[in-house]
C-alpha positions in Angstrom: 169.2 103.1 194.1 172.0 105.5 193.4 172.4 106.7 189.5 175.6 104.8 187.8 176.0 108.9 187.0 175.9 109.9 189.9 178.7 107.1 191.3 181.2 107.8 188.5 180.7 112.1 189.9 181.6 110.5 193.4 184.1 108.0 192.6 185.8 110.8 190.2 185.7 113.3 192.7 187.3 111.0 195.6 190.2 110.1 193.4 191.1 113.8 192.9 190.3 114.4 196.8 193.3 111.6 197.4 195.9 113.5 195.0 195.0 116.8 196.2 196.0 115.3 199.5 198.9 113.1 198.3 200.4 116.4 196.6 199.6 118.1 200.1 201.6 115.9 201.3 204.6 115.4 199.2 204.5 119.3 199.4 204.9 119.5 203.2 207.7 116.5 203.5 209.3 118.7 201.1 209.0 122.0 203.3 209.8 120.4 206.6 212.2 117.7 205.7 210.4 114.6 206.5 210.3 111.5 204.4 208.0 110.5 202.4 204.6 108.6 202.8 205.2 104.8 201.9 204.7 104.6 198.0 203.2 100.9 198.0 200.5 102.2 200.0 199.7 105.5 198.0 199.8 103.0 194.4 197.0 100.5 196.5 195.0 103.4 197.2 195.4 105.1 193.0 194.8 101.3 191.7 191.5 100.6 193.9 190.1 104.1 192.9 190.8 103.1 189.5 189.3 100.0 189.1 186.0 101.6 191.2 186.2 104.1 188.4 186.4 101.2 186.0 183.0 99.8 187.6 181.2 102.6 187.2 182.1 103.2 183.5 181.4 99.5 183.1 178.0 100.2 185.1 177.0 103.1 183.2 177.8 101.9 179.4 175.4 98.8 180.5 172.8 101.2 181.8 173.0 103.3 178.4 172.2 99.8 176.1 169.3 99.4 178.7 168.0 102.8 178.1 168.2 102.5 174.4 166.7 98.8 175.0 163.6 100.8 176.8 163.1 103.5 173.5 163.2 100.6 171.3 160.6 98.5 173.3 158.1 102.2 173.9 158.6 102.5 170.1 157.6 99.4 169.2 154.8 99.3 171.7 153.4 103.1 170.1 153.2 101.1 167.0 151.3 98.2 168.1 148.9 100.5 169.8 148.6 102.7 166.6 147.7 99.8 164.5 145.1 98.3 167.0 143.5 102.0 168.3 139.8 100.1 168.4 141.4 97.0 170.6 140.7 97.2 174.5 142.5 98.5 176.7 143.5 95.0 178.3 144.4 94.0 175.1 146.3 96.9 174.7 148.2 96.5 178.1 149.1 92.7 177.2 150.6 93.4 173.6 152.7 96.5 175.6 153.9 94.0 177.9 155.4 91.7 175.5 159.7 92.5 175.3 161.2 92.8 171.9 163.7 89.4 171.6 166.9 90.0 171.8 169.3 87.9 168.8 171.8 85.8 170.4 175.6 87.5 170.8 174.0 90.9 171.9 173.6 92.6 175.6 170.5 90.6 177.4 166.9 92.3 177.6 166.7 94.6 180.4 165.0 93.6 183.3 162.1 95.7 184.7 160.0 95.9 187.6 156.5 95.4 187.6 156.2 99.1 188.6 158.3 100.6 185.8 155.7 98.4 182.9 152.5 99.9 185.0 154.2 103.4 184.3 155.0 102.6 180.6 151.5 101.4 180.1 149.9 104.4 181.5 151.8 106.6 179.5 151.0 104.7 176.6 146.9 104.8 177.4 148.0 108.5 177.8 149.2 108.7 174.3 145.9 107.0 172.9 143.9 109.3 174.7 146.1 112.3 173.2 145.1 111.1 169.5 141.7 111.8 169.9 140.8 114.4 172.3 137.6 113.9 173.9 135.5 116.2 175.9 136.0 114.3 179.0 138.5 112.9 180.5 137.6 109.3 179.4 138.8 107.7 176.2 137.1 108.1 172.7 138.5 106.1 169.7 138.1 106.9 166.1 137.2 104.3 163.7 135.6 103.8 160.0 136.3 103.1 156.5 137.1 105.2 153.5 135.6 103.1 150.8 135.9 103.6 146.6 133.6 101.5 144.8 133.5 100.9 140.9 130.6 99.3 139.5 128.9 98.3 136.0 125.6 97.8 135.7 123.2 95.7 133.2 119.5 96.3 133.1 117.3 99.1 134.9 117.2 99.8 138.5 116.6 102.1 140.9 120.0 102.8 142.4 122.5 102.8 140.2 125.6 103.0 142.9 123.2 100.6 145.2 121.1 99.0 143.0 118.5 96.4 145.3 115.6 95.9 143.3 115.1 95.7 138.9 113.1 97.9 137.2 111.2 97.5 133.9 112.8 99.1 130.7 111.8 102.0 129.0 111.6 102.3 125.7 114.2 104.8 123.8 116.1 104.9 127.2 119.8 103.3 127.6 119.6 100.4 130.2 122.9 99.9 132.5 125.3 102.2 133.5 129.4 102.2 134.5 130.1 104.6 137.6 132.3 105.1 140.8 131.4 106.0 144.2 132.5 107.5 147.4 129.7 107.9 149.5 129.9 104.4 150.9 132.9 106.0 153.4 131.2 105.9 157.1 133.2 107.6 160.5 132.4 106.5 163.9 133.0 107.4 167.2 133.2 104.9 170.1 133.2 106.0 173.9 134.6 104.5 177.1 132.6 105.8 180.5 132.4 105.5 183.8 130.7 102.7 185.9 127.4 103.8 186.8 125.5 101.0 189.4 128.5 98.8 188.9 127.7 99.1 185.4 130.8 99.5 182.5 129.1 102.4 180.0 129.8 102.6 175.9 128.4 104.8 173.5 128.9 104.4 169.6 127.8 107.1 167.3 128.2 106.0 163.3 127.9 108.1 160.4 127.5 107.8 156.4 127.5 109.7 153.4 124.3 108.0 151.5 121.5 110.6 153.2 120.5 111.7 149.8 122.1 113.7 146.5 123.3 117.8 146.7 122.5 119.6 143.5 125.5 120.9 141.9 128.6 119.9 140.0 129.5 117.4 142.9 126.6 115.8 143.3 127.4 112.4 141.7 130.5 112.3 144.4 129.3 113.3 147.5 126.2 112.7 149.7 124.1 114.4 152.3 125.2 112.9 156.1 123.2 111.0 157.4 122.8 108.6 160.8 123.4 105.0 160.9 123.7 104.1 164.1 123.9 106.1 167.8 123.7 104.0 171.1 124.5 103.9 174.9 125.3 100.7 176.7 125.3 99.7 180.4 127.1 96.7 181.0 126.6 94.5 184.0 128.4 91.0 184.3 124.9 89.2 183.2 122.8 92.1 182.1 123.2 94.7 179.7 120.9 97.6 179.2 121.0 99.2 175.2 119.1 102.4 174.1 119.4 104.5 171.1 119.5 104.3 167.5 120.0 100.7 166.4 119.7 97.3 163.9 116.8 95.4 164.8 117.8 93.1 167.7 116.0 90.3 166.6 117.8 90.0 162.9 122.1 90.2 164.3 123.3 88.6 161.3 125.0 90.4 157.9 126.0 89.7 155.1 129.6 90.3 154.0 129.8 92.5 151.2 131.7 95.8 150.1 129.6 96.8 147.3 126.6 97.5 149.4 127.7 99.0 153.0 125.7 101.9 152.2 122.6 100.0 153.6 123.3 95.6 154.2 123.4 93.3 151.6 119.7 92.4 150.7 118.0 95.4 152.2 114.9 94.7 150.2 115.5 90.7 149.4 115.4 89.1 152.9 117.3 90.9 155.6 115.5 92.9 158.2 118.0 95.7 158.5 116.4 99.5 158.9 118.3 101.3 161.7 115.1 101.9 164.4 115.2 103.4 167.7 115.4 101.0 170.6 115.2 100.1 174.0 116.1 96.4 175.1 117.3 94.7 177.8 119.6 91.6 177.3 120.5 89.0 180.1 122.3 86.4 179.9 121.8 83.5 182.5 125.3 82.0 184.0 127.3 85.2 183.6 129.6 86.7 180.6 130.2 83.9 179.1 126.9 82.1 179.2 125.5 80.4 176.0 122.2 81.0 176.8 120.6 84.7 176.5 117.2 86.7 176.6 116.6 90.1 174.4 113.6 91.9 175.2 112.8 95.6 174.4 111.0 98.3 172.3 111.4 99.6 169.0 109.4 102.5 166.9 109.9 100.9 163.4 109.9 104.1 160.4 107.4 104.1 157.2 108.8 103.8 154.0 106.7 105.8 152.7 106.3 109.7 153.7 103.1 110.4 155.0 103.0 114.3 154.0 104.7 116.4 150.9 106.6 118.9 153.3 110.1 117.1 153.7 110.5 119.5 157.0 108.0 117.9 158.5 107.0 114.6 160.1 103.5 113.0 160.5 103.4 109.9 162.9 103.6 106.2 161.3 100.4 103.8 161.3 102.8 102.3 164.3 103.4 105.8 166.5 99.6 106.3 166.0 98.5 103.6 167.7 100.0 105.1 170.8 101.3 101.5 171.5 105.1 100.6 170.8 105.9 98.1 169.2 107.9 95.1 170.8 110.2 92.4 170.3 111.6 89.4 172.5 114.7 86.9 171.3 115.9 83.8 172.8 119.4 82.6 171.8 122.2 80.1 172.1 125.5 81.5 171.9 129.1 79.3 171.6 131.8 81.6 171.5 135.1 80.3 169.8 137.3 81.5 168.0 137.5 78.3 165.7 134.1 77.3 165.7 131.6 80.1 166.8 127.7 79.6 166.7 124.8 81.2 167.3 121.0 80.4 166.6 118.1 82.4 167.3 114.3 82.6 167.4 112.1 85.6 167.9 108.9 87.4 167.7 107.2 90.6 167.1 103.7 92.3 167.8 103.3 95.8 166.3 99.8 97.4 166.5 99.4 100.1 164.0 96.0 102.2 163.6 95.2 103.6 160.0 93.0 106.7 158.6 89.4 106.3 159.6 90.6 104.7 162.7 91.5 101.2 161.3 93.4 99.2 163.5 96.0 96.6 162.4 97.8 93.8 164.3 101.4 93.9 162.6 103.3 90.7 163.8 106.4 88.6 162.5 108.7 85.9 163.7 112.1 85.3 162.8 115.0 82.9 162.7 118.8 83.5 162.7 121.7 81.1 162.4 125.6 81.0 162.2 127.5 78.2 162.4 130.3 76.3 161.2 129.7 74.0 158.6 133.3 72.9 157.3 136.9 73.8 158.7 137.4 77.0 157.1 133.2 77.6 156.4 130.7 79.3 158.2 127.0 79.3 157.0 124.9 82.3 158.4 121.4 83.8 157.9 117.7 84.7 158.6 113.8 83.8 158.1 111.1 85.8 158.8 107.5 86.1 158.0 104.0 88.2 159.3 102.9 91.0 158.0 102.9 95.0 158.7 106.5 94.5 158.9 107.8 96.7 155.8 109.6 99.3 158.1 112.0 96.5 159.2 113.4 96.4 155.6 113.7 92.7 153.8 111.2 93.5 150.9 111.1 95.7 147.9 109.7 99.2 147.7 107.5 101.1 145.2 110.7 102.7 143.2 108.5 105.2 141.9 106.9 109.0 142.9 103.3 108.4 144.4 101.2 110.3 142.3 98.1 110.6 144.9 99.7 110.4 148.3 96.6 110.9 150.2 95.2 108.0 148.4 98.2 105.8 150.0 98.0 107.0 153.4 94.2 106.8 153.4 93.5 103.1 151.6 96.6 101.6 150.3 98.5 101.6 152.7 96.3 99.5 155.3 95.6 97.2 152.4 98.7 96.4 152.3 99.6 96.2 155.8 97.3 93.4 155.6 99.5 91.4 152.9 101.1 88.7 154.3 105.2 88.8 154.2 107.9 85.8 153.7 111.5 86.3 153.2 115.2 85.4 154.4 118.5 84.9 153.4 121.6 82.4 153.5 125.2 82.8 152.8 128.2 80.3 152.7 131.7 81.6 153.7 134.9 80.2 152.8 138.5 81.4 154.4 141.2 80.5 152.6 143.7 81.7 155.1 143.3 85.4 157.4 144.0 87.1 153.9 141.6 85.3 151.7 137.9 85.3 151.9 134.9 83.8 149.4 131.6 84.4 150.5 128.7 83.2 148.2 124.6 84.2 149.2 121.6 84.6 148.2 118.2 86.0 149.4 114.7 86.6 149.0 111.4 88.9 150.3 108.3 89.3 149.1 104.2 89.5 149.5 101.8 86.8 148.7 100.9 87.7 144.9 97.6 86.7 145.4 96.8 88.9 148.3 98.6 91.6 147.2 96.6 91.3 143.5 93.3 91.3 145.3 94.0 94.0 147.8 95.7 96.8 145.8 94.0 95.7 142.3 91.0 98.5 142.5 92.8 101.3 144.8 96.7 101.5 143.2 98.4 100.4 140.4 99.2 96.9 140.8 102.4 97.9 138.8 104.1 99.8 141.6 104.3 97.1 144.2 106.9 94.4 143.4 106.0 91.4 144.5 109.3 89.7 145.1 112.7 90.5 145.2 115.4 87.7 144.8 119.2 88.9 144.6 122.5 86.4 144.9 126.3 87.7 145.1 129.6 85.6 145.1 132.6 87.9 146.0 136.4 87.8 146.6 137.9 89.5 149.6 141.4 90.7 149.9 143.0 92.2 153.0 147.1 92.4 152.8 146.9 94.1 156.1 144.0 94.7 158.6 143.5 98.2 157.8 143.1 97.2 153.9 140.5 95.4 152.2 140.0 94.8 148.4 137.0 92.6 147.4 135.8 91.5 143.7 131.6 90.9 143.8 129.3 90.3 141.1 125.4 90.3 142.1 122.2 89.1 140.2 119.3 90.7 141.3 115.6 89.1 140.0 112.6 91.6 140.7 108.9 90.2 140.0 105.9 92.3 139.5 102.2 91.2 140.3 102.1 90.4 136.6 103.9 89.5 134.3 107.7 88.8 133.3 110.6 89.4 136.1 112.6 91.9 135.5 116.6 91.3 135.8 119.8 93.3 136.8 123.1 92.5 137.1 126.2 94.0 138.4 129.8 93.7 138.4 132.0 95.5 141.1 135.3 96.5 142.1 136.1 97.7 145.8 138.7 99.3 147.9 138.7 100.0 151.3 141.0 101.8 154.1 139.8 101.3 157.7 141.1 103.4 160.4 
C-alpha cells in the first residue's frame, strides 16, 4: 500500500511535469508559428490533476486523525497496563485490544488489522518488561505494599506494634501504649520462565521489614529484613510441582486484616501460619479447572524456641533430629466463581521428632479449612486443627518471656510439652458492601489442655510461662477508593489465660493506610 505522502509527492510532481510541458509548448508554437494546442483539452487535463491532488489531501488529513486515533488508543492502553503490572499477560493483551469509543459527530475509529494489534501488543509487553529489568530476558514484575499503621493499646502485651497474646501487669509499670509503625511494608518479586517438560515456571520471592529491632535512634521505625515467602512453581495442565519457602499447605485460608500483616491475623490464637520450607506436589484430577484436588509433600517445620545462646548459629529442631521429615497430605473441593467461590478441606500431619536422651515423639495433627458463601455479599472462611508437637506451625501462644535455664528447656521441657495435646481454629464472617466497602468480623482460638500441661511442666518449668490459651476477635472496616489504595479501621480484643489463675486482657484500636504497587 502506497503512503497517502507519498501519492500527494507523485500526484504534485505530475501536475508540474504537465505545465513544464504545456509551457514547452506554448513556447515552441510561439517560435515556429504554429497554433496552439486545443485549450479544452489542456483545462481537462489541469482540472483532473486537481481534483487527484484534492484526493490525496483528503486522503492524507484522514490518515493524520487515524494516526492521532492510534497515540490516543497506545496511551490509553500504557495506562491500563501501568495500573494492572501484576495482571497476566493474556489479560494484559485483552484490555490492549479494547478501542477507545469514539462520541457520535466525530471521524470513525480507525480500522486495524489483526497484524498491526499483535505489533502494538508486543511493544506494549516490551514496555512492561522495560519497567523492571530483569536478569533474563523473561518478565519480572514488582509488587507490594507500603503500609502506615497507628495503633493504641490497653493492657500489657508482648508486641506492642503486633500485639498477639496479653501479658500480666506489673506493678509500678504504665500498661498500654499509643505508637505508629512502618515496618509492616513488604516488596516482592514475581517471575515468568520458561516451559520446562511442558511445564509453565513462576518464582515469587517476598520480603518484610519485621526481622527484628536495630539499635539506634531509628530503631522504633525501621526493622531488620527478613524472609517471608521464596518459591518455584512448575505448572502442568493437572499437576503442579511447588518447592521453596512457603505457608503450610494444609492451612490456605487468612484472615483479612491490615493491622497485623507483619505475621496473619491470629498467629498464636488458631491459625497455622509459620512460613516452613516445602516440597508438595498438587494434582488436580479432570484438568485446570477441576473441583477436586490432592496436596501431598514435605515440610521441615522451625522451633520456637532457640535451641543454643549463639544467635550465629543453628542447632537442629526435635523434628530435623529425627532424620525423618515431616509430611503432610490435603484433599480438597474447589468451586471457582467469581460470585460464589468455595473451597473445603481436610488434612493430616505426622511429624516424628526425637528429644535429648534419645526420646522419640510422634507429633501429629489434623486440620479443616472452609470458605464459602453464606449470604449474597458474605463469605464465611476458616480453620480447625488439633494433635500435638505441632507448635512450629504457629496457632498457639508462646512463652513471651527470656528462658532463664535454656538447657533445662531443650533437655526436659520441651518434650514434655511436645506431649501436650493441642486444639485451636478460627472463623471469620465477611461482608461487601459494594467493591469499595468491606466489613469483616472474626474470632479465634489456640491452646493446650490445662490439665496436661499443669501436670507435665508443674515440677520442671514455671507453670507461669506457658499460656494456656489464647482467644483474640477483631471487627474492621476496609476502604479502597482505588485498587492501589486501601484504608481499613480495626479494633481487636485479645484474651490470654495462664495455667492458673485470672485471664489476662488487651485491647487495641487501629488505624491503617496502605499503597500497593
Amino acid at each position: 500500500m502506497i503512503s497517502p505522502f507519498r501519492n500527494a509527492q507523485v500526484v504534485g510532481l505530475c501536475l508540474v511535469m504537465e505545465l513544464a510541458n504545456c509551457a514547452s509548448s506554448f513556447a515552441q508554437n510561439g517560435q515556429t508559428g504554429a497554433a496552439p494546442p486545443n485549450t479544452q483539452e489542456l483545462n481537462g487535463k489541469i482540472e483532473l490533476l486537481t481534483r487527484s491532488l484534492e484526493q490525496t489531501q483528503t486522503e492524507l488529513a484522514r490518515s493524520r486523525t487515524e494516526i492521532e486515533q492510534l497515540r490516543a488508543m497506545l496511551g490509553e492502553v500504557l495506562k491500563r497496563m501501568d495500573g494492572a503490572a501484576a495482571a497476566l499477560p493474556a489479560q494484559a493483551a485483552s484490555t490492549a485490544t479494547v478501542p477507545t469509543p469514539v462520541p457520535e459527530g466525530t471521524q470513525p475509529a480507525a480500522q486495524i488489522s489483526q497484524d498491526d494489534w499483535d505489533l502494538l501488543n508486543a511493544r506494549v509487553e516490551e514496555q512492561r518488561q522495560t519497567k523492571v529489568e530483569s536478569g533474563s530476558k523473561f518478565r519480572l514484575s514488582l509488587s507490594g505494599i507500603a503500609l502506615f499503621n497507628v495503633f493504641d493499646n490497653s493492657g500489657n502485651v508482648d508486641n506492642l506494634d503486633v500485639p498477639s497474646i496479653s501479658v500480666p501487669r506489673l506493678g509500678g509499670y504504665p500498661t498500654g501504649g499509643l505508637g505508629a509503625t512502618v515496618r509492616q511494608s513488604i516488596v516482592g518479586l514475581t517471575g515468568i520462565g520458561p516451559e520446562i517438560f511442558g511445564a509453565r515456571t513462576s518464582a515469587e520471592l517476598q520480603m518484610g521489614f519485621f526481622g527484628g529491632l536495630p539499635s539506634g535512634y531509628n530503631a522504633t521505625t525501621s526493622g531488620i529484613a527478613n524472609l517471608r515467602i521464596a518459591r518455584a512453581r512448575f505448572d502442568w495442565s493437572s499437576t503442579s510441582i511447588v518447592g521453596g519457602l512457603d505457608t503450610p499447605f494444609f492451612s490456605p485460608n487468612m484472615p483479612t486484616t491490615y493491622m497485623s500483616v507483619a505475621v496473619p491475623g491470629f498467629a498464636s490464637a488458631g491459625n497455622l501460619w509459620a512460613w516452613t520450607p516445602t516440597i508438595r506436589i498438587e494434582q488436580r484430577f479432570g484438568g485446570d479447572g477441576s473441583p477436586f484436588k490432592v496436596e501431598g509433600g514435605f515440610l521441615d517445620p522451625s522451633v520456637n524456641i532457640n535451641y543454643t545462646t549463639n544467635n550465629n548459629l543453628r542447632l537442629p529442631s526435635p523434628a530435623e533430629s529425627s532424620r525423618i521429615p515431616t509430611y503432610a497430605i490435603r484433599v480438597s473441593y474447589n468451586k471457582k466463581s467469581e460470585d460464589h467461590p468455595a473451597s473445603f478441606g481436610v488434612a493430616g500431619l505426622y511429624s516424628p521428632q526425637e528429644f535429648f536422651g534419645g526420646y522419640n515423639q510422634q507429633g501429629w495433627a489434623a486440620t479443616a479449612d472452609w470458605k464459602f458463601a453464606l449470604l449474597p455479599r458474605t463469605e464465611v472462611s476458616g480453620q480447625f486443627f488439633t494433635g500435638r508437637g505441632i507448635d512450629g506451625f504457629g496457632g498457639l501462644p508462646e512463652n513471651p518471656y527470656p528462658l532463664q535455664n535454656p538447657f533445662q528447656y531443650t533437655a526436659l521441657t520441651a518434650r514434655l510439652l511436645a506431649e501436650v495435646g493441642v486444639i485451636g481454629g478460627w472463623s471469620q464472617l465477611k461482608f461487601k458492601w459494594n467493591a469499595r466497602n468491606e466489613f469483616n468480623v472474626a474470632a479465634g482460638t489456640g491452646g493446650r489442655n490445662s490439665a496436661s500441661l499443669r501436670q507435665a511442666l508443674g515440677t520442671s518449668f514455671p507453670a507461669l510461662l506457658i499460656p494456656a490459651r489464647n482467644e483474640m476477635l477483631f471487627a474492621n472496616y476496609i476502604f479502597r477508593p482505588r485498587s492501589d489504595l486501601v484504608f481499613s479501621a480495626e479494633y481487636r480484643r485479645i484474651r490470654t489465660y495462664e495455667v492458673n489463675g485470672a485471664p489476662d486482657v488487651a485491647g487495641q484500636v487501629g488505624l491503617a493506610l496502605g499503597f500497593l504497587f
